[in-house]
C-alpha positions in Angstrom: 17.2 26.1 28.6 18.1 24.7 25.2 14.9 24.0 22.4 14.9 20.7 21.1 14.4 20.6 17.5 11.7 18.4 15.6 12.9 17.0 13.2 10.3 15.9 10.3 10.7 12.1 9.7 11.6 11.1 5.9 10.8 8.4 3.9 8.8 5.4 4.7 8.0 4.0 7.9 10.7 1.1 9.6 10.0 -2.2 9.0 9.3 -3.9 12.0 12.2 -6.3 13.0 10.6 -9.3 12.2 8.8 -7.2 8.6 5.5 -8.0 10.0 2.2 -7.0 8.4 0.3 -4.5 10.7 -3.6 -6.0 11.4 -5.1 -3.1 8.9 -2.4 -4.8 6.0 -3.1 -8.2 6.7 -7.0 -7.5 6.5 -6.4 -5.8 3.4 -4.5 -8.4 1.5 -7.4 -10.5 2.3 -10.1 -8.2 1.1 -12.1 -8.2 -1.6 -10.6 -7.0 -4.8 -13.6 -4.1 -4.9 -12.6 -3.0 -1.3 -11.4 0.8 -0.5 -7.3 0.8 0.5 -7.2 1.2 4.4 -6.7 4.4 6.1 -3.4 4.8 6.4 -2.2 3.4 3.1 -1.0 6.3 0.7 -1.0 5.9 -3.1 3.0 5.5 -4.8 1.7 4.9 -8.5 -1.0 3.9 -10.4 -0.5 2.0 -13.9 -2.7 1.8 -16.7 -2.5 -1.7 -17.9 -2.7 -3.6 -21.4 -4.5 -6.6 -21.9 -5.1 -8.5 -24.5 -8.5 -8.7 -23.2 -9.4 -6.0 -21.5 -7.3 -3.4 -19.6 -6.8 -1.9 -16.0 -5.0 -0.1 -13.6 -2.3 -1.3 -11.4 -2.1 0.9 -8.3 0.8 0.0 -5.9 0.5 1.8 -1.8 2.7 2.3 0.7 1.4 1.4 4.7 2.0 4.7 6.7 1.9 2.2 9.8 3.9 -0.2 9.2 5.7 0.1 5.9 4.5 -2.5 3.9 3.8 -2.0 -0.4 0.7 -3.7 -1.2 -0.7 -3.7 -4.7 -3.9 -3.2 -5.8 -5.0 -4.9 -10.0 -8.2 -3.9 -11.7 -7.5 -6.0 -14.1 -8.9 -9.3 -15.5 -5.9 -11.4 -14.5 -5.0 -11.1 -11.2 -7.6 -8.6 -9.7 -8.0 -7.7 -6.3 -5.0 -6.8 -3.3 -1.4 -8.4 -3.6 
């Protein structure tokens, strides 16, 4: 009997064909700005930002599920999930 091999997947997730949102990324890009990412989103980067009035960090995820980047602002302009 030949072993089949596993082979570890690499890299993000597929879009879907028609680059749909999964339901956890479309509730999230709804959410409050002070909401916690969803469970399968993993951090990318995270950015300190300069403002002129006030700083924050710009924090940018990758969807496990579905492959979507969403963006998360602390910042005064343009807070919350993009």
């Amino acid at each position: 009997m030949a072993q089949q091999s596993s082979q570890a997947r690499l890299g993000p997730p597929p879009m879907s064909a028609d680059d749909a949102a999964c339901r956890a990324c479309c509730g999230q890009m709804r959410a409050h700005w002070q909401e916690r990412p969803h469970a399968r989103l993993m951090v990318v980067a995270s950015t300190p930002v300069v403002e002129a009035f006030g700083g924050g960090v710009e924090t940018r995820y990758l969807c496990l599920e579905c492959g979507h980047t969403l963006m998360h602002s602390t910042g005064r302009f343009g807070q919350g999930w993009h």
